[in-house]
Every structure is written in structure tokens, then in C-alpha cells.
C-alpha positions as CSV (number, residue, x, y, z in Angstrom):
1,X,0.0,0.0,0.0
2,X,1.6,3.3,-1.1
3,X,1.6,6.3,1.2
4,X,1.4,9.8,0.7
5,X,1.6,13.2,2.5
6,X,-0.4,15.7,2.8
7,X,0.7,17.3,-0.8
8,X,1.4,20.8,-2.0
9,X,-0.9,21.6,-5.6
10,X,1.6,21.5,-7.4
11,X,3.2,17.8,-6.5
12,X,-0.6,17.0,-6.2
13,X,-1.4,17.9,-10.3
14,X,2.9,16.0,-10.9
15,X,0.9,12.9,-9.7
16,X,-2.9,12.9,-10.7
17,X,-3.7,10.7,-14.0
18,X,-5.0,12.7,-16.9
19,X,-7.8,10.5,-16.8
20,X,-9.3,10.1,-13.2
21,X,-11.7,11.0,-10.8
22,X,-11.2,13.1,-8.2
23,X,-13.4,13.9,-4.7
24,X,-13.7,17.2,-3.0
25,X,-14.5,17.7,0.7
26,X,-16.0,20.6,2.1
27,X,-15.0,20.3,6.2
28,X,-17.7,21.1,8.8
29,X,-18.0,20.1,12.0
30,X,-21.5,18.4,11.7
31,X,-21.5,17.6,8.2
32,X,-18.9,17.0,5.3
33,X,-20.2,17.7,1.6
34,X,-18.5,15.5,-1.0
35,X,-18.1,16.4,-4.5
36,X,-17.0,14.1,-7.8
37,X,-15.5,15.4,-11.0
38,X,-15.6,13.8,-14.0
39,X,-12.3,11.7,-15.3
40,X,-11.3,14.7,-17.6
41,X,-11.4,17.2,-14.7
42,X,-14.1,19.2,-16.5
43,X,-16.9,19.4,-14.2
44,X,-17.6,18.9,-10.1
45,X,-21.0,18.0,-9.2
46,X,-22.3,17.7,-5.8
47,X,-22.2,13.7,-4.6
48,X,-23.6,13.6,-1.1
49,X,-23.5,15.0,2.7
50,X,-22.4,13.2,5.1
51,X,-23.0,13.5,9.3
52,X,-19.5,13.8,10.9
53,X,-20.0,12.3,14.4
54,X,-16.1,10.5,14.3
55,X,-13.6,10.1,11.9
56,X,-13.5,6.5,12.1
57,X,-16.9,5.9,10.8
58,X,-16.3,8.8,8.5
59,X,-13.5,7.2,7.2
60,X,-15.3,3.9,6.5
61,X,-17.8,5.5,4.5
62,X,-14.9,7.6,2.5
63,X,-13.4,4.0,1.7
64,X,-16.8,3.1,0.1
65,X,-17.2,6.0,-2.0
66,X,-13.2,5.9,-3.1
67,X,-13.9,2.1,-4.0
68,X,-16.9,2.5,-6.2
69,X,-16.2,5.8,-8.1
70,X,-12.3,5.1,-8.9
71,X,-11.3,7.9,-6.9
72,X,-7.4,8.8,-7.3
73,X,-7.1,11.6,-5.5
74,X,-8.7,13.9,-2.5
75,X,-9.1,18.1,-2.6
76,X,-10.1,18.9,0.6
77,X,-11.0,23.1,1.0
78,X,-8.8,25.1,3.0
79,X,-10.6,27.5,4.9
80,X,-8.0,30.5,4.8
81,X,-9.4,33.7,6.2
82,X,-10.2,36.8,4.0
83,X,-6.7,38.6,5.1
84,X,-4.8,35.4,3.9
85,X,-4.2,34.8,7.3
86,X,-5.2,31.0,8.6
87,X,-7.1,30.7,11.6
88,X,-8.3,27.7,13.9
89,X,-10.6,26.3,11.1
90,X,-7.7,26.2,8.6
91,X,-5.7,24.2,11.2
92,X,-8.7,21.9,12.1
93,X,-9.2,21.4,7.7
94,X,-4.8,20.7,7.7
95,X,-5.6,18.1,10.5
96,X,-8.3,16.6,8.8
97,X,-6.6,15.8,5.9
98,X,-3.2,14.8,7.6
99,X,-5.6,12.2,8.9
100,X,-6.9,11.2,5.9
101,X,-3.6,10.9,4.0
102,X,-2.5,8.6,6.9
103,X,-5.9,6.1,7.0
104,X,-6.0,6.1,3.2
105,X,-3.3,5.2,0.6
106,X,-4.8,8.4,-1.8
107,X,-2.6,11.6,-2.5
108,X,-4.5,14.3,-0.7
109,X,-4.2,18.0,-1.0
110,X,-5.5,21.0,0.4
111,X,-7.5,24.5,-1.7
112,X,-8.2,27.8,-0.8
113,X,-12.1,27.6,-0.5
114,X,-13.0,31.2,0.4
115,X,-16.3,31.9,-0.2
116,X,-17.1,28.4,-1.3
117,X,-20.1,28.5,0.7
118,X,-21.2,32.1,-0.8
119,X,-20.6,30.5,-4.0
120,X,-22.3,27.5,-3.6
121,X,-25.5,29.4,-1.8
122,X,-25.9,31.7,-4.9
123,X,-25.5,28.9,-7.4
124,X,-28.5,27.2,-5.6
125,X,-30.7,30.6,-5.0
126,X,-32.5,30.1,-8.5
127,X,-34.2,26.2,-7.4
128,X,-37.3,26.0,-6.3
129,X,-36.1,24.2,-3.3
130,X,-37.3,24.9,0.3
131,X,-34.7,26.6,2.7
132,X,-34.5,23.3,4.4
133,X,-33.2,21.6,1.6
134,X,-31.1,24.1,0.8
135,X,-29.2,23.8,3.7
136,X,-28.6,20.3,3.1
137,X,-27.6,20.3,-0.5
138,X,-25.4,23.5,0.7
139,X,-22.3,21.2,2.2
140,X,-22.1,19.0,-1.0
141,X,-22.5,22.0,-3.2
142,X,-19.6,23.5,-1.8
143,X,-17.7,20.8,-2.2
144,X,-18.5,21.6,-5.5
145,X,-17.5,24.8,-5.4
146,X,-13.9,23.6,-4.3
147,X,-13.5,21.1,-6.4
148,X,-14.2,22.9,-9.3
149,X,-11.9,25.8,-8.5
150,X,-9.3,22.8,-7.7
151,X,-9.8,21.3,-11.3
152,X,-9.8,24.3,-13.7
153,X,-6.4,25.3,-11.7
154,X,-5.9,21.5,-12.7
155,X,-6.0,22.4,-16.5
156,X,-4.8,25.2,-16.5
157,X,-1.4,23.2,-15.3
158,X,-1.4,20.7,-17.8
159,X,-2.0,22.3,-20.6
């Protein structure tokens, strides 16, 4: 089983297959949205939400979705303050994903995902969705967000 560390973006794109699938996580403290891209790193689309009561069960259930989509590779956002500063959450996102690199043999890497959420909220203002439902789509969507930011930086480094 190979092992990574937590990688940089650039090693990250050195090692990520032209033609793979990639998962984004968007890191809350109740929930966790998870994104998919397509395997020519054109487009995220939301995937699910998941409840975050501990990591091992969390990590069980990452296993599963890894397993059945192909997944090669992990962008998890990085919650960097406004100023460029990072705060307590930032640390919290670099500490979920150390643990992730070290319970999964999948290259992982962190991106800035200011105003994913912003993002993510005004893409989904238009549906005719209650506000309830809304809220729940809101973790996966930006996961989204990230992931999409992650792969048109992605393609923009291959090219």
C-alpha cells in the first residue's frame, strides 16, 4: 500500500492521471459535503453530505465512495481567512486531511475555499427548493465549489 503526505498543488497535479476521478471535501464540524469530478477534470458536481460524528466511521464511509467511483485523489478546502491569514478552522481542515492521508493510501491535497459556501449558496438561489433543503444540499455544493476551482487550476497546469 503506497503512502502519501499531505501534498502541495503542485506535486498534487505531478501525480494525478490525466484521466481520473477526483473527490472534494468541504470540512464542517457536523456535516462533510463531497463532491466528484468527471475523469477529464471538466466538471464537479455535488455527490452527497455526510453527518461527521467521528472520523473512524467517517473514514469507512470515504473508503466506500473511493472504492466505487475510482477515486485517485482527494481536494479537501482550505478554509484561509479573508486577510490570507489562517485561523483555527484552517488548522482543524490541515488536521483533517493529515488524517486522511495517513488512513487512506490516496494523495490528498488542500485549496483555498474562500467563499465556497457564498458560491455554492448563490448557485442554488435560483431552485425551487425549500430553505431546508437548501441547507442540506449546501455542504455538497460546496464541495463543489472547491472542487471545481481545484480542477480548472488543474487544467490550467497541464495544458
Amino acid at each position: 500500500m503506497k503512502t502519501y503526505n499531505l501534498l502541495e498543488n503542485d506535486k498534487f497535479v505531478e501525480i494525478i492521471n490525466k484521466q481520473s476521478r477526483l473527490i472534494g471535501i468541504d470540512h464542517g464540524k457536523k456535516n462533510i459535503g463531497i463532491s466528484i469530478c468527471d475523469e477529464n477534470h471538466n466538471i464537479a458536481t455535488p455527490l452527497t453530505t455526510i453527518e461527521f460524528t467521528q472520523l473512524k466511521f467517517f473514514i469507512g464511509e470515504i473508503k466506500n465512495i473511493i472504492k466505487e467511483n475510482n477515486i485517485e485523489g482527494i481536494v479537501v478546502g482550505n478554509p484561509i481567512n479573508m486577510d490570507g491569514s489562517l485561523g483555527p478552522r484552517a488548522q482543524s481542515a490541515r488536521d483533517f486531511s493529515k488524517s486522511l492521508t495517513e488512513q487512506l493510501s490516496i494523495p490528498v491535497t488542500l485549496w483555498d475555499e474562500r467563499l465556497s459556501s457564498e458560491g455554492a449558496y448563490k448557485g442554488m438561489s435560483e431552485l425551487s427548493i425549500n430553505v431546508t433543503k437548501k441547507q442540506k444540499k449546501l455542504d455538497e455544493n460546496s464541495a463543489a465549489f472547491i472542487l471545481q476551482g481545484f480542477i480548472d487550476y488543474y487544467k490550467n497546469q497541464t495544458k
